[in-house]
N, C-alpha and C positions, 0 to 999 in steps of 0.2 A: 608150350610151344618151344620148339627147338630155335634159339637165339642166336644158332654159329651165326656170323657175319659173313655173309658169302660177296663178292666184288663181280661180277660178269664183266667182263670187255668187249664192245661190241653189240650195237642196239642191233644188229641184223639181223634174218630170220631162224641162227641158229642161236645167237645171242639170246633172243627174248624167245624162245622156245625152251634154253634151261631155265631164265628168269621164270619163266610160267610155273616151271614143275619143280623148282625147287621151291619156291613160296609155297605152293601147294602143299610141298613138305612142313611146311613152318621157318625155312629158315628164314633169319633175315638178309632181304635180296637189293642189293644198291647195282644198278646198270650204266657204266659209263661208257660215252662215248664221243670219240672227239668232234664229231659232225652233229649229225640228226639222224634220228631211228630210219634203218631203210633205206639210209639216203648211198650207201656204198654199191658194196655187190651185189646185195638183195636188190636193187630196184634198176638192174641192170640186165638180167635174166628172163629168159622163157615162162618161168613157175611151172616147169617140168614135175610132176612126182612119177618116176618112170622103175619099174623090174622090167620090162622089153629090153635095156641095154647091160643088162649085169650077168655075168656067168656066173654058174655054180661059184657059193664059197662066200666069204662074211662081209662082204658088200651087197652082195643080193639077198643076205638074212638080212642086215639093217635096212633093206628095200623094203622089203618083205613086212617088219614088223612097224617099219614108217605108214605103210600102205594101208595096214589095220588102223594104228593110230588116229589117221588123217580123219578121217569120217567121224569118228567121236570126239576129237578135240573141237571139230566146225561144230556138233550138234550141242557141244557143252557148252561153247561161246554163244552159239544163239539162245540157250536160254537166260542168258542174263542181257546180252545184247544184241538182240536179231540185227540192226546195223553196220555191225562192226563183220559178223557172220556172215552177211551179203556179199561186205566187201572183199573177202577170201576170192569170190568167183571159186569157190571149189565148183569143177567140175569130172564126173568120173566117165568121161564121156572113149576113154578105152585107146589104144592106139593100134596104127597098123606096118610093121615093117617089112619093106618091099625088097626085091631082087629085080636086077634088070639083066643081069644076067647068066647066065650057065654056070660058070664058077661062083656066083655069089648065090646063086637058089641052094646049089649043095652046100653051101659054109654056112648060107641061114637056117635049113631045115635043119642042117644038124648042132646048131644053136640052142635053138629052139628048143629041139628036144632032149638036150644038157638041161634047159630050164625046167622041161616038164617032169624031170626027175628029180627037182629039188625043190619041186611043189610050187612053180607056175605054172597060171593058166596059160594055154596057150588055144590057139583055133587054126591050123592048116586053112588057108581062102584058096575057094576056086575062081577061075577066072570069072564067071559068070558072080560070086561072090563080091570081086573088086568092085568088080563094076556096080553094082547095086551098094555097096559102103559108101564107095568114094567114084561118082561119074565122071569128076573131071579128071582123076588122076590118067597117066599115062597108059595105055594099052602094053606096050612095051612092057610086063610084067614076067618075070621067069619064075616066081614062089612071092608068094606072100601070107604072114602070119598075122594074125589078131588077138592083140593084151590085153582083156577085157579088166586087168587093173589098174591100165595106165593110168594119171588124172591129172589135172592140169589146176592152177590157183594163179589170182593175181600175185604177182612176191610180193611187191609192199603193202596191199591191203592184207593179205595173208599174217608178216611178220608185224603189222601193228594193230592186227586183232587178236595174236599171241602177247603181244607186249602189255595192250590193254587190260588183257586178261588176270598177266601177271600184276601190273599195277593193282585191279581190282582186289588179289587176293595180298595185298602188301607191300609186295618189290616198290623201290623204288628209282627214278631215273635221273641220270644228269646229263647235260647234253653239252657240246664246248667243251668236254672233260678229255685234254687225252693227256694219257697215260706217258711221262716220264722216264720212270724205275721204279725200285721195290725199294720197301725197308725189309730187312734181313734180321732175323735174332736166331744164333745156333742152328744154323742150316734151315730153318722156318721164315718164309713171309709171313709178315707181319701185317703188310700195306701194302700200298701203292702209294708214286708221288706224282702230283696231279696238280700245275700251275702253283708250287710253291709250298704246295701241303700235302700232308701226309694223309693217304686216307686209309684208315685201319681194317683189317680184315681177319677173318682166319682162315677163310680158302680164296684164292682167286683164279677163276676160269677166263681161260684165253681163248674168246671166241670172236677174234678180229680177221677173220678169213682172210684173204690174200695179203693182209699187212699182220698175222701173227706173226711171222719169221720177226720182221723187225721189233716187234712189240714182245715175245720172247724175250730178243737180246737185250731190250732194256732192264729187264726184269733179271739177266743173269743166267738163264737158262734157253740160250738160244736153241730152236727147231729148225728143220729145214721145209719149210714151207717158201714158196715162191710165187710168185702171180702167172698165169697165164690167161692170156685175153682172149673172150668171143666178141664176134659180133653178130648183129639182130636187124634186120630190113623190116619195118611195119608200113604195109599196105594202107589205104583208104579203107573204108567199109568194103567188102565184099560177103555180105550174110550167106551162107551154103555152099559155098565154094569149096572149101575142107572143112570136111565133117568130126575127122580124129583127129588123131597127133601121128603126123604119118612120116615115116624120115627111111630114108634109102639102107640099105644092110651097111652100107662101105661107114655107119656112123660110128658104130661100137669100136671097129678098128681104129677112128679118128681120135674117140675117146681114150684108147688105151695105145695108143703109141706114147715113147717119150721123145718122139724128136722135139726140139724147139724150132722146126722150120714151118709154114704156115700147113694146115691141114686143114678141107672143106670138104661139108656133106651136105645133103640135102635135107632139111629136117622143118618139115611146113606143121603150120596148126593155125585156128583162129581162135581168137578172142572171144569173151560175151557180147563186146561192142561190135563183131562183124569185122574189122581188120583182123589181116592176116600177119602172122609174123613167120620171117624168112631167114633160118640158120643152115647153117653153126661156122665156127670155124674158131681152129686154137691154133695160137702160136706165142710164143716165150719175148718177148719186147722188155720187158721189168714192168716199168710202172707209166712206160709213155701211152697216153690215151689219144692217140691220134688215131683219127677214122682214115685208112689207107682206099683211097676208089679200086684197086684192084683186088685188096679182097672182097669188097662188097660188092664187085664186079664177078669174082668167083662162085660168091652165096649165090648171084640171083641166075647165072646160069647154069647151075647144079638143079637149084628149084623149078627152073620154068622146064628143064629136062623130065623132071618129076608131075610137074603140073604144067602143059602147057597152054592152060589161061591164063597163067600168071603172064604172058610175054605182054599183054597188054595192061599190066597193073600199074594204076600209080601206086608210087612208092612218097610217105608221107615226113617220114623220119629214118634214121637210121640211128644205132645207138653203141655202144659195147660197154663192157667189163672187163673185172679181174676176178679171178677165178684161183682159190686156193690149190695150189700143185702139189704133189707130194711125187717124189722119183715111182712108187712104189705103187699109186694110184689109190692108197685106202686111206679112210681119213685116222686121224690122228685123237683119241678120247682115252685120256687117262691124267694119271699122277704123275707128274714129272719126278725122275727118280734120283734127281740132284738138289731137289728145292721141295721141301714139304709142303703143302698147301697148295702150291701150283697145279693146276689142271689144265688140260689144252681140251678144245673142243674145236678142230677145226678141221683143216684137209681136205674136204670134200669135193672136193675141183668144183665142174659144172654139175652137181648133183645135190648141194648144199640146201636146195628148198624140200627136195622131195626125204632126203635124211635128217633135217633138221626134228621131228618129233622124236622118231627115233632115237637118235643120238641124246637128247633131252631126258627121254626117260633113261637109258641106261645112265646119264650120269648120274639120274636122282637114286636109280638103285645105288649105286657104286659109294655115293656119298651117308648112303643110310644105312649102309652096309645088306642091304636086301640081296637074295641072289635074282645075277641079272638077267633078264627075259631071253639074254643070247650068250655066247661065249663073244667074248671081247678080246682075247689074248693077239689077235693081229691086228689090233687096232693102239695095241700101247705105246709108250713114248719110248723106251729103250728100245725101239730094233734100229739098223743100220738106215735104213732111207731116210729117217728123221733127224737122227742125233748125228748125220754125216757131216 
C-alpha cells in the first residue's frame, strides 16, 4: 500500500471526490474541514452535471470525462451501499437550451454545433418537439437544442456518498478542523496547523472552493481564487411541471462574463421530490450572504418568462452560495510551483458538482504519476489569472 500522507482541505463535493480516488489509490487520506461535509458550497447548488454550457476546449473535455465517470462512480457506490447511492438522486434525465429570440437561435445553433464537433451530443428540437418535452414551457421559442448528457444529482447526498465511499476504503475525516498555515522544510510542506497542532503530510490538496484564495494564503502560496455568489428559488411540489434541465441560451454568456455586476438567466429543473428549483444569477459581493429581494425578484421573472406556470408558484425557500471564481473561468488542478506538496483542486465556479469526479481522477493520475486521461496544461497553477 502506498503510505504518502495526503491532507485534502475541504469535505465538499470536490474535496471528498479526491478523498475517494486517492484511497482508492492506497494513499493515506486525512480530510479536513472546518465546518461539516457539504455543509459549504456543495449544499448550496443546483447539482448540475451539465456539457450543454461548455465550448469547445478543456473545460468541456473535463465535462466530458466527468460525465462518463458519473454513472460508474453511483453504480460502484451502490454495490457496497445502495443507501447512500439513492441519495445521489443521480438523474440523467438530459437537458434542453432554449432561444427566445432571433439573435439568440443563431448564437445557440451555432453553439451547439461548436459542441457537436468536439464530440457532444446534441439534438436540433422542432417546435412540435418542445412542446411534447416540455408542455409547459413557453411557446415563444426561436431554436432549441437537446443534451441527452446533461444529469442532475442531489450535491450533498452526492458528496457524502463520495466521502462515505472514501471513508469505506480508509480516508479519514475531521471535522471543526480548519486549517491555520503550513509547516515548511526547504521549500516542502510538511503539514498543516490546525487549532494549535501540527498535522503532518506529504501532499496537501486545496480543495476549499470559494475559500481556497484565503486558505492558499495561509499556507504561503496564495491563488487567486474569489467567491462569486448564486442564488436558487425552490418551489413547493409541483411533479411534471419540468421535465429536464432547461435554461435560456442568454446563461452560458452569464457564466462566462467577468463583470462583477449582478447577471441573471433563466435556468429551471425539478427535483426527485417534485419541487422546482429557480436560477441562476452571479455576481462578485466577497463573502456577504445576504439574500438581496431584487435579485430573487430578477430569477423569478426571467423564469416565469420561460415557464409561465411558474407565475402562480409557491415559492418555499430561497437559498444562495459561494462559488469558486477564477478571472480566466477554468479551474485550477495541479502542483503549486512555489511550494512542493501543495496541490489546488479548485476553481470551478458554478460547475464544481458536475467536475468534481473528473477533476478527482486526473489528480489520482497526476499524483501516481499515470498519464492523464486528458491534457491538463490549462488547468495548472502558474498561468497569469491564478498567480495574479
Amino acid at each position: 500500500m502506498n503510505r504518502t500522507r495526503v491532507v485534502v482541505i475541504g469535505a465538499g463535493i470536490v474535496g471528498a471526490a479526491c478523498a475517494r480516488e486517492l484511497a482508492l489509490a492506497g494513499f493515506d487520506v486525512l480530510v479536513l474541514d472546518r465546518g461539516r461535509p457539504a455543509g459549504g458550497t456543495t449544499s448550496h447548488g443546483e447539482g448540475n452535471l451539465l456539457v450543454s454550457d461548455k465550448g469547445p476546449g478543456a473545460e468541456l473535455a473535463l465535462a466530458q470525462l466527468s460525465a462518463r465517470l458519473w454513472p460508474r462512480l453511483v453504480a460502484e457506490i451502490a454495490e457496497h451501499d445502495p443507501r447512500a447511492a439513492a441519495a445521489t438522486e443521480f438523474d440523467p434525465k438530459g437537458g434542453i437550451v432554449v432561444a427566445t429570440t432571433e439573435a439568440g437561435a443563431g448564437a445557440l445553433v451555432a453553439f451547439a454545433e461548436a459542441q457537436r464537433t468536439a464530440g457532444v451530443r446534441t439534438q436540433r428540437l422542432s417546435a412540435a418537439d418542445v412542446a411534447a418535452a416540455e408542455p409547459a414551457l413557453t411557446r415563444d421559442v426561436t431554436a432549441a437544442v437537446r443534451y441527452p448528457e446533461d444529469a442532475q444529482v442531489q450535491p450533498a447526498g452526492a458528496a457524502l456518498a463520495l466521502l462515505g465511499s472514501a471513508l469505506r476504503y480508509g480516508a479519514r475525516l475531521r471535522t471543526g478542523a480548519e486549517v491555520t498555515g503550513a509547516r515548511v522544510r526547504d521549500g516542502r510542506i510538511t503539514g498543516v496547523r490546525v487549532a494549535g497542532e501540527v498535522v503532518e503530510a506529504d501532499v496537501v490538496v486545496n480543495a476549499a472552493g470559494p475559500w481556497s484564495g484565503p486558505v492558499s494564503a495561509r499556507l504561503g502560496a496564495p491563488i487567486a481564487v474569489r467567491p462569486r455568489r448564486g442564488e436558487v428559488l425552490v418551489t413547493t411540489p409541483m411533479p411534471g411541471i419540468v421535465r429536464h434541465k432547461v435554461y435560456d441560451a442568454d446563461y452560458v454568456g452569464a457564466v462566462g462574463t467577468g463583470s462583477g455586476e449582478l447577471q441573471t438567466s433563466a435556468v429551471v429543473e425539478s427535483t426527485w421530490g417534485g419541487t422546482v428549483l429557480i436560477g441562476s444569477s452571479r455576481r462578485r459581493v466577497g463573502f456577504d450572504d445576504t439574500l438581496r429581494p431584487h435579485v430573487l425578484g430578477a430569477i423569478a421573472a426571467k423564469a416565469v418568462r420561460l415557464f409561465p406556470a411558474l407565475a402562480d408558484a409557491a415559492v418555499m425557500r430561497a437559498y444562495g452560495g459561494f462559488r469558486p471564481y477564477v478571472d480566466d473561468h477554468l479551474p485550477v488542478l495541479g502542483e503549486d510551483p512555489r511550494l512542493a506538496g501543495l496541490w489546488h483542486a479548485t476553481g470551478h465556479e458554478g460547475a464544481g458538482i458536475g467536475l468534481s469526479t473528473g477533476t478527482a481522477r486526473l489528480l489520482r493520475e497526476l499524483l501516481t504519476g499515470a498519464t492523464p486521461s486528458m491534457p491538463v496544461e490549462e488547468f495548472t497553477v502558474d498561468r497569469p489569472a491564478v498567480l495574479a
